[in-house]
C-alpha positions as CSV (number, residue, x, y, z in Angstrom):
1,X,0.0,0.0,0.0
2,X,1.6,3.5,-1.3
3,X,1.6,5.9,1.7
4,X,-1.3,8.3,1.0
5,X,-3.6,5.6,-0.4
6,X,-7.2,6.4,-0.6
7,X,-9.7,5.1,0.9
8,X,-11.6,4.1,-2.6
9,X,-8.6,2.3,-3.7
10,X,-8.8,0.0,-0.7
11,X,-10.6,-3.2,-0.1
12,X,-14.0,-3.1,1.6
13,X,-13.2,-5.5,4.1
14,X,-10.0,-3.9,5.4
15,X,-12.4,-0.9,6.5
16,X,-11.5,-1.2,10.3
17,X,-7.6,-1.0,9.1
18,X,-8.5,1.1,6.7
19,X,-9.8,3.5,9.8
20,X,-6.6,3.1,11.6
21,X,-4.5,3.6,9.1
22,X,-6.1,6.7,7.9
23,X,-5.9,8.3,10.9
24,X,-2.4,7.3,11.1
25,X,-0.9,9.2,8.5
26,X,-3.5,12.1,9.5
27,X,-1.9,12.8,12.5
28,X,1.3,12.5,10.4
29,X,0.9,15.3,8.3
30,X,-0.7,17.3,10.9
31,X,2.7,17.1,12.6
32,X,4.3,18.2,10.2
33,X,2.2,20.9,8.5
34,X,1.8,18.7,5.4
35,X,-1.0,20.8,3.7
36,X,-1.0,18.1,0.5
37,X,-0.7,15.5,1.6
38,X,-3.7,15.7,4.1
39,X,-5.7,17.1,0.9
40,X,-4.5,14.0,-0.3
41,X,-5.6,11.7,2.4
42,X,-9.4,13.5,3.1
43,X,-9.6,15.9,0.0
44,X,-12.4,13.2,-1.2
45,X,-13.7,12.2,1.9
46,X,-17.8,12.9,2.5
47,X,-18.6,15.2,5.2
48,X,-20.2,12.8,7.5
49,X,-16.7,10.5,7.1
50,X,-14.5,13.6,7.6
51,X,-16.7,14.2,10.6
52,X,-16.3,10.5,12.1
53,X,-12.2,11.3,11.1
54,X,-12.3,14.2,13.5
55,X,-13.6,12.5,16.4
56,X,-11.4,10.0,16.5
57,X,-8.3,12.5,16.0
58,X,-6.9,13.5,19.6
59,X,-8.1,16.6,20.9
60,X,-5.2,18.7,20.1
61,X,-5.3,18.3,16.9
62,X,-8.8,18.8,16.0
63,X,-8.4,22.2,15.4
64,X,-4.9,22.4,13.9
65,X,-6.0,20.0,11.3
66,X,-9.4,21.9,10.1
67,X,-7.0,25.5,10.2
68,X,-4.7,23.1,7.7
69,X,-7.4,22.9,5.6
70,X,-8.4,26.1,5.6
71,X,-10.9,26.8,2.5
72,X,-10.8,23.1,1.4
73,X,-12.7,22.1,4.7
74,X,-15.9,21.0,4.0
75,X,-17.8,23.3,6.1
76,X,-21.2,20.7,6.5
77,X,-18.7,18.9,8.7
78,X,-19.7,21.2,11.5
79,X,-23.2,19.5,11.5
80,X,-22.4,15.9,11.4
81,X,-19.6,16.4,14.6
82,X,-20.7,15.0,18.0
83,X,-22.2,17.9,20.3
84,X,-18.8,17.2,22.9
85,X,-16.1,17.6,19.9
86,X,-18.5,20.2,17.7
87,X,-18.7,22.2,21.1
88,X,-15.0,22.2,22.1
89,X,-14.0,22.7,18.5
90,X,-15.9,25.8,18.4
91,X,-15.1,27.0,21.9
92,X,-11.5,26.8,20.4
93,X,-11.6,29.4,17.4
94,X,-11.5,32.8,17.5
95,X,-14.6,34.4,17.4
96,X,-13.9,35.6,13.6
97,X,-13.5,32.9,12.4
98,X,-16.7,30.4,14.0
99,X,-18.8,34.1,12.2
100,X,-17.2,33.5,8.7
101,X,-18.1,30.0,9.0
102,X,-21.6,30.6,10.3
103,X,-22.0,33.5,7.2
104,X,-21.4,30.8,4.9
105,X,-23.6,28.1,6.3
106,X,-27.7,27.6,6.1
107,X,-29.1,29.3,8.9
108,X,-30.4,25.8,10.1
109,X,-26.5,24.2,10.4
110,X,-25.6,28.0,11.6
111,X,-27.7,27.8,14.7
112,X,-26.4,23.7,15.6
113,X,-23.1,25.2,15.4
114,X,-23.5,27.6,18.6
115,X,-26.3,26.9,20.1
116,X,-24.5,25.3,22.7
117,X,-22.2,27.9,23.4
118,X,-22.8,30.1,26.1
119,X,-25.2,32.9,25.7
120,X,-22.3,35.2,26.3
121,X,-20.1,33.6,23.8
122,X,-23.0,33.2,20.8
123,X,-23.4,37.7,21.3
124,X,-19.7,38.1,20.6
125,X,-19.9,35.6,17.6
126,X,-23.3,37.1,16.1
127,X,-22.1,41.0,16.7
128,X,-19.3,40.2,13.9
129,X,-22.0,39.2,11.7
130,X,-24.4,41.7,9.7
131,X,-27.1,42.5,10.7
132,X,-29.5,41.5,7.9
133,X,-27.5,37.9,8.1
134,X,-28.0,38.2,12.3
135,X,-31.4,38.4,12.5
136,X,-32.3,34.8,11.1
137,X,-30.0,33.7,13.2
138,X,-31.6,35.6,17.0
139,X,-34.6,34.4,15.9
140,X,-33.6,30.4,15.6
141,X,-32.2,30.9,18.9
142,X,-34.9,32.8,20.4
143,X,-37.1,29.4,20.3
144,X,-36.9,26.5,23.2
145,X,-33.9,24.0,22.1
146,X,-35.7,21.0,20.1
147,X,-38.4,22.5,18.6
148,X,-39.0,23.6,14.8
149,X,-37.9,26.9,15.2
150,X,-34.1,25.7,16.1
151,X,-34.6,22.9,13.3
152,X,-35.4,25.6,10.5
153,X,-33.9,27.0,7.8
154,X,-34.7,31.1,6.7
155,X,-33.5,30.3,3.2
156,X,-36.7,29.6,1.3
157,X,-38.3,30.6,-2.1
158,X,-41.5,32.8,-1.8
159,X,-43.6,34.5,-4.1
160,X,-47.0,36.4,-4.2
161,X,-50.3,34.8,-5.4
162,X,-50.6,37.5,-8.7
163,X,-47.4,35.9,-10.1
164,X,-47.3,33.5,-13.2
165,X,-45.6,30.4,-13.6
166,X,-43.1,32.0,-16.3
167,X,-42.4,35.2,-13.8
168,X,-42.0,32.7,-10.8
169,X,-39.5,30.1,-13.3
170,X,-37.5,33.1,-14.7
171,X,-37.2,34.9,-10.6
172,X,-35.5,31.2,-10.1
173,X,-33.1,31.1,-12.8
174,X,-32.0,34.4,-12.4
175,X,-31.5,34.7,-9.0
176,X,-28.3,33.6,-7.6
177,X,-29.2,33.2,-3.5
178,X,-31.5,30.2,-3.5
179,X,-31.4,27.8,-1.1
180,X,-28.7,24.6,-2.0
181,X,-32.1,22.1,-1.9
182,X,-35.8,22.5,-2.6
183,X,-39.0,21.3,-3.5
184,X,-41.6,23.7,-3.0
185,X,-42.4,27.4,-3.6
186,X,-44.3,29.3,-1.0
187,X,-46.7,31.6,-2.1
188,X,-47.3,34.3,0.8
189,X,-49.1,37.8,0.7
190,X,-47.4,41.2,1.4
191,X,-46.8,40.2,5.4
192,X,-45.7,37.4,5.2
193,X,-48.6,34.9,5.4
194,X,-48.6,31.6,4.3
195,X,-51.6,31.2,1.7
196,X,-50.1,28.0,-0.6
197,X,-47.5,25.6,-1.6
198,X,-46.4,25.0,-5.1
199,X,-44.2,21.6,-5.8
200,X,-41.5,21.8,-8.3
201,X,-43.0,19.2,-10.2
202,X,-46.2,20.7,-10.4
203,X,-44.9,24.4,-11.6
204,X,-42.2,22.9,-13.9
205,X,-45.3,20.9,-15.8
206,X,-47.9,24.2,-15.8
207,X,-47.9,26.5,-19.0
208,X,-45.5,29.3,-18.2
209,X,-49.1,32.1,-18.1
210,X,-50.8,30.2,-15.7
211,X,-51.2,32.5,-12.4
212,X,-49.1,30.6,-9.6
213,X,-52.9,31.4,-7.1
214,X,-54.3,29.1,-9.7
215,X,-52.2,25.9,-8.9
216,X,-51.1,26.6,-5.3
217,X,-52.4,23.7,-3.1
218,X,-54.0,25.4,-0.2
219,X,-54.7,22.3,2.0
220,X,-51.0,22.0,2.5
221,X,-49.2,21.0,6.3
222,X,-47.4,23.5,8.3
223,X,-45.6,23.3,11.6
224,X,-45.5,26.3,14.2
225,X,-42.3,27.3,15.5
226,X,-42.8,26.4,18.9
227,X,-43.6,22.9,18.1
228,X,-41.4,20.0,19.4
229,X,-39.1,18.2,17.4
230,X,-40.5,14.9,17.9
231,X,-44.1,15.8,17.3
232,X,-42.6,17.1,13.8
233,X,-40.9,14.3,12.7
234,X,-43.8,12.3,13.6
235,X,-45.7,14.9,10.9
236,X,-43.0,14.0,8.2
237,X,-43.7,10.6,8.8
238,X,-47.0,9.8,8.9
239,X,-47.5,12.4,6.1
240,X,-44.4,11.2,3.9
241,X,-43.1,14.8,3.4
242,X,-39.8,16.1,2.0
243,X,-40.4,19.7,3.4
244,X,-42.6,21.3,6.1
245,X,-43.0,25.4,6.1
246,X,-42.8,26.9,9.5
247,X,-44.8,29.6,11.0
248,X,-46.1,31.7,13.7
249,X,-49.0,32.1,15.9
250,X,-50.0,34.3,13.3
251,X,-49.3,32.4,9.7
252,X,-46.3,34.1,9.3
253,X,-44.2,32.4,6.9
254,X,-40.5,32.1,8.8
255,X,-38.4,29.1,7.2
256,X,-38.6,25.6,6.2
257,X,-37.6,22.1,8.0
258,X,-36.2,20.0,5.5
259,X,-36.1,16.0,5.7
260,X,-32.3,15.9,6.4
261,X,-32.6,17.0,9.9
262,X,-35.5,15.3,10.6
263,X,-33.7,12.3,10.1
264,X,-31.2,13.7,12.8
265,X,-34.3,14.0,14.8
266,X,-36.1,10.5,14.9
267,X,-32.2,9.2,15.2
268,X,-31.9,11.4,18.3
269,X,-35.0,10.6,20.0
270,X,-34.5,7.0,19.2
271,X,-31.1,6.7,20.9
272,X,-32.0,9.1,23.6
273,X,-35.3,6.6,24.3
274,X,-32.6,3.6,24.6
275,X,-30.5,5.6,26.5
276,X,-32.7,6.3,28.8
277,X,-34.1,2.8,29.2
278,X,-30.6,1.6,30.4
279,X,-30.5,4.9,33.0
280,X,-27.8,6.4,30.6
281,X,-27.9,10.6,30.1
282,X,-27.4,12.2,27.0
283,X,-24.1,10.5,26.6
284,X,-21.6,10.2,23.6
285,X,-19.0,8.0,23.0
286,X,-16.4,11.3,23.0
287,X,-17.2,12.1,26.2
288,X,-14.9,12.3,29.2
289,X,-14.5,9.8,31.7
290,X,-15.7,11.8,34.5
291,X,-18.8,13.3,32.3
292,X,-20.3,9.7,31.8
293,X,-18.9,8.9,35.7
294,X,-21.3,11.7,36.8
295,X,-24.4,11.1,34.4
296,X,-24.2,7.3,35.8
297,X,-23.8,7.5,39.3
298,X,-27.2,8.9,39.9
299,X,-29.2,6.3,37.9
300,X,-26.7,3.3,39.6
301,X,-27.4,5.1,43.1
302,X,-31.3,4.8,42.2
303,X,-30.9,1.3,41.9
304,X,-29.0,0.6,45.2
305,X,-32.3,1.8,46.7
306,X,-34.4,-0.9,45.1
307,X,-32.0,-3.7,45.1
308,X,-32.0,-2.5,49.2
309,X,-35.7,-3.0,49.0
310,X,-35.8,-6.2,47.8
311,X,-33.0,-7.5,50.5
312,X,-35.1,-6.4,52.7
313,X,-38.2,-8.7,51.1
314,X,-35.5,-11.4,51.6
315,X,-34.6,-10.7,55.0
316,X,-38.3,-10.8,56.5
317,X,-38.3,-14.4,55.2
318,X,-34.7,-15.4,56.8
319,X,-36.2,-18.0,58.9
320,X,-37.7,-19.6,56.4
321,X,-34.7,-19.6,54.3
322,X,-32.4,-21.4,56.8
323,X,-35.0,-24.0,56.9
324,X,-35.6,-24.8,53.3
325,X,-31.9,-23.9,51.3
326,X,-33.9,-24.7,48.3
327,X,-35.1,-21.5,49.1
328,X,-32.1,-19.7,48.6
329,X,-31.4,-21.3,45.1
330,X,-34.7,-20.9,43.0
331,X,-35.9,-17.5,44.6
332,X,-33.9,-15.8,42.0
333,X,-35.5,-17.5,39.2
334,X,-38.6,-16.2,39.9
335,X,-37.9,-12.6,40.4
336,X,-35.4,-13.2,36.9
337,X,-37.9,-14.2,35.0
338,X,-40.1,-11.9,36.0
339,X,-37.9,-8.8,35.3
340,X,-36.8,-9.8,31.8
341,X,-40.5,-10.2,30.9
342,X,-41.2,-7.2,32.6
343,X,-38.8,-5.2,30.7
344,X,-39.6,-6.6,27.5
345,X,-43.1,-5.3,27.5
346,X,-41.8,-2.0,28.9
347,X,-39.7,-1.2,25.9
348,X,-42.2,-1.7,23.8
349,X,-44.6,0.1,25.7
350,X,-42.3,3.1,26.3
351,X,-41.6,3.1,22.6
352,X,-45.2,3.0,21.3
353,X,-46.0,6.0,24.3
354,X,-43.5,8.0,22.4
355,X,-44.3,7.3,18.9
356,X,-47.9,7.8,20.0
357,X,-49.2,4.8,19.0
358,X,-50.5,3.7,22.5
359,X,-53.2,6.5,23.2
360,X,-55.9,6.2,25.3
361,X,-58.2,4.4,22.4
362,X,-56.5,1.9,22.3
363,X,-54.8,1.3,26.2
364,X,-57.2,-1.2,27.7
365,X,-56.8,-3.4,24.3
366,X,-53.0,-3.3,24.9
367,X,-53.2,-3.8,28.9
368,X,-55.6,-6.9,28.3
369,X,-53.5,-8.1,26.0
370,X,-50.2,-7.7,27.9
371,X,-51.7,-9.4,30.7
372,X,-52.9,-12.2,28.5
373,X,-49.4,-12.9,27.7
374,X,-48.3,-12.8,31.3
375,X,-51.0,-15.2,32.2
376,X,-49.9,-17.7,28.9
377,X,-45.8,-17.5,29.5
378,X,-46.3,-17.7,33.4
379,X,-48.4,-20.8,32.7
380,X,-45.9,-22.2,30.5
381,X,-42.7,-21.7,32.6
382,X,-44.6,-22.9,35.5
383,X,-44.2,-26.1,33.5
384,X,-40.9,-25.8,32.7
385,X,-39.6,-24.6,35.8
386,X,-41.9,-27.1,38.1
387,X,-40.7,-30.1,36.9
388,X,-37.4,-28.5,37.1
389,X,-37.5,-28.3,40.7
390,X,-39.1,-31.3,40.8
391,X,-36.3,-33.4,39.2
392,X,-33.6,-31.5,41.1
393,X,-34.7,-31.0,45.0
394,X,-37.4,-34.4,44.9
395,X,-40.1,-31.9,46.2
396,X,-43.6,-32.2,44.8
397,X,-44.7,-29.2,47.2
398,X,-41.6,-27.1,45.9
399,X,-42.4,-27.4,42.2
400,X,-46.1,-27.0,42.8
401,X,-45.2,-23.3,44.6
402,X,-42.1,-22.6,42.5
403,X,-45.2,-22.6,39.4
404,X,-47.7,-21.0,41.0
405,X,-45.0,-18.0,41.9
406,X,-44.0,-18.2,38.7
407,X,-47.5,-17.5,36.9
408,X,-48.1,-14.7,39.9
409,X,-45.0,-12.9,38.9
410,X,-45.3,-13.0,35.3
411,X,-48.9,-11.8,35.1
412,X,-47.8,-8.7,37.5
413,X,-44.7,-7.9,35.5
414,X,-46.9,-7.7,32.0
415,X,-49.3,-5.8,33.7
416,X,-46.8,-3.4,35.5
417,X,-44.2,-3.1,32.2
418,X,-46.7,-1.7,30.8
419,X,-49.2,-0.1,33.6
420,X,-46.2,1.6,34.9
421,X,-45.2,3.6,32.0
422,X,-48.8,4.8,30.8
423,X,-49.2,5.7,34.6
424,X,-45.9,7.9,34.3
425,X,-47.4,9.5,31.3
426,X,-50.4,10.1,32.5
427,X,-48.3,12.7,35.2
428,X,-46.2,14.2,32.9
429,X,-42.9,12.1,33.6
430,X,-41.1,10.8,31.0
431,X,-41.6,7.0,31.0
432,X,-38.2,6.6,29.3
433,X,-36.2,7.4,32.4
434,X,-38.3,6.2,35.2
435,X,-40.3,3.6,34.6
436,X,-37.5,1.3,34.6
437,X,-36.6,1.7,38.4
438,X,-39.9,1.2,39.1
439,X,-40.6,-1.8,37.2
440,X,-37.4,-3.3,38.4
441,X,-38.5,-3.1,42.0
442,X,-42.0,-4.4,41.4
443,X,-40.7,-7.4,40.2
444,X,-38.3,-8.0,42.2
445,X,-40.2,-7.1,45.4
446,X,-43.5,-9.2,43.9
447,X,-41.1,-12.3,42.8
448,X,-39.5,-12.6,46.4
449,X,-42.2,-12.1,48.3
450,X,-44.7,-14.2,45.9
451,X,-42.0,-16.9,46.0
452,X,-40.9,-16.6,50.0
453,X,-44.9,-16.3,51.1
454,X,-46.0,-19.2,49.4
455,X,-42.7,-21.3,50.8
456,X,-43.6,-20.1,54.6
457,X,-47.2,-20.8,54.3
458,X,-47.0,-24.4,53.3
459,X,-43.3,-25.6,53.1
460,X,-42.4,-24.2,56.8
């Protein structure tokens, strides 16, 4: 292999080499100040690659290499960075230079880039920028983080209703500060209100005299500013758009939210729900050690506390324990089994809160239902796990309770993974991040106690 090989001219399944290698002879030339050949190495590279590149450069280096670059730097880079590296990257520049990149970004990438600066920090950057570029930009960051307004994008085409196709094709070809992708035309009235949308297809096959008010589709779906992210990429999915215009309380057309980030979006909201699920914070895999350290400790410290409260189920049933040992070795099995069924139904259930598709129509279906496959699985490993017990400790009375705790527990752990997270819901706390701790302790508190009970009733 020739020292500055590309990528493309390597084999496919050498990627992970390939990787290594790369960022090798990155570092090389950063050392020493080899312009070409790092124009050589990444000069090709996309902007989401490059981006992956830079995060797994050390962070020294980070900056040197993109001031290497200089105008060959692929500026959509920015947007594809983790929020950690993007963040300290930025923190890093000089002010001039994060506004000459922000100038020459969409207003949509501009705002990712420094909305997580300090408010401080993003007035120093946006004063060295003018004014009729500024404002977009205040008024993206004037909206709550995660909703439409911060997703936007001011650059759009607009055009009033008296227009004809021909005027509103020539205005298009002639005018050099379009947006870099579209597919509609907005047709607005002298302030600014949203009256119609006009797909490219559709203007491109109309008769260039044909009035644009004629042809605009007036039934069309808009977004307001302040709405959340998620609710909007649930729009662009269940409506299979490209585009959505975004407006104010009063119809005021004020940008567009293209389908590029609202991929971002539902990938966000999807790892964040899994995150969450497994007590994790808003985590990425640059972070520091003592970052993820911190943003752990408090969900692992939440779970002390119920692991304390089923030891203490345990404990009130010592007695009975030192008389049967048997006890000690199959009372975990319950409360197992239990759990993982438990969490199964909660994941989905958490999921289908989020993407709406559990609503109160259709709850008591999915609750029966849950609780119908709680009563069938329990019934099943009472089975398995009966004659389990049987087979290994000889007891007939063992098995018999070691099933009947085993249907008990299943039943409540369908009916609490998914009880337990509409119940959350229902007071406004995010199912994702709690309902876990809560399920966890049910079952295990249910399983012991279920399992133990039974035992000291009729074993003891």
């Amino acid at each position: 292999m020739s020292k500055h090989q590309s990528i493309d001219e390597l084999g496919q399944s050498d990627k992970e080499e390939i990787s290594k290698t790369l960022i090798k002879e990155v570092i090389s030339s950063i050392k020493a100040d080899d312009v070409k050949s790092l124009l050589k190495l990444v000069g090709e590279l996309h902007s989401s690659d490059l981006a992956d590149l830079i995060e797994n450069l050390p962070a020294k280096k980070r900056n040197k290499f993109i001031s290497l670059l200089g105008d060959d730097f692929n500026l959509d880079t920015y947007a594809e960075l983790e929020e950690p590296v993007r963040t300290k990257i930025v923190e890093d520049m000089p002010n001039d230079e994060v506004a000459d990149v922000i100038r020459k970004l969409e207003t949509d990438d501009a705002v990712y880039l420094i909305e997580d600066l300090e408010e401080e920090e993003q007035s120093k950057i946006l004063e060295q920028i003018p004014e009729i570029e500024r404002a977009p930009l205040e008024r993206s960051l004037e909206y709550p983080e995660d909703s439409a307004g911060r997703l936007m994008q001011a650059e759009f085409i607009a055009v009033p209703p008296f227009w004809s196709v021909g005027q509103t094709i020539d205005y298009m070809r002639e005018t050099t500060d379009l947006p870099n992708i579209f597919s509609e035309i907005y047709v607005i009235n002298p302030d600014f209100h949203l009256l119609g949308i006009i797909t490219l297809d559709r203007l491109l096959r109309t008769g260039r005299p044909i009035s644009v008010n004629d042809i605009m589709d007036t039934s069309h779906h808009e977004i307001d500013a302040n709405l959340d992210q998620e609710e909007v990429a649930r729009q662009f999915e269940r409506y299979n758009l490209f585009s959505m215009p975004v407006v104010d309380q009063d119809r005021r057309l004020l940008g567009v939210v293209m389908i590029d980030d609202i991929v971002d979006v539902i990938n966000e909201e999807a790892e964040e729900d899994i995150h969450r699920l497994g007590g994790v914070g808003d985590e990425a895999l640059t972070d520091t050690v003592l970052n993820i350290a911190k943003s752990r400790f408090t969900w692992l410290a939440i779970n002390l506390f119920t692991a304390i409260l089923a030891s203490i189920v345990i404990n009130m049933f010592d007695a009975t324990i030192n008389e049967k040992v048997a006890l000690a070795v199959l009372m975990t099995v319950v409360a197992s089994m239990g759990g993982n069924a438990a969490v199964q139904t909660m994941t989905v259930s958490v999921r289908a809160l989020a993407t709406k598709e559990l609503t109160p129509v259709n709850a008591l279906r999915i609750v029966s239902r849950e609780g119908m496959v709680g009563v069938l699985n329990g019934i099943l490993f009472a089975i398995v796990t009966g004659l389990v017990t049987l087979v290994w400790f000889q007891s007939t009375g063992l098995a018999v309770i070691m099933g009947v705790a085993m249907i008990f527990n299943m039943i409540i752990a369908g009916l609490s993974g998914i009880l337990i997270p509409i119940f959350l819901e229902r007071l406004k706390v995010d199912p994702a991040v709690a309902s876990s701790v809560f399920v966890t302790t049910v079952t295990d508190v249910v399983g012991f106690f279920s399992f133990l009970g039974l035992a000291a009733m009729f074993l003891v």
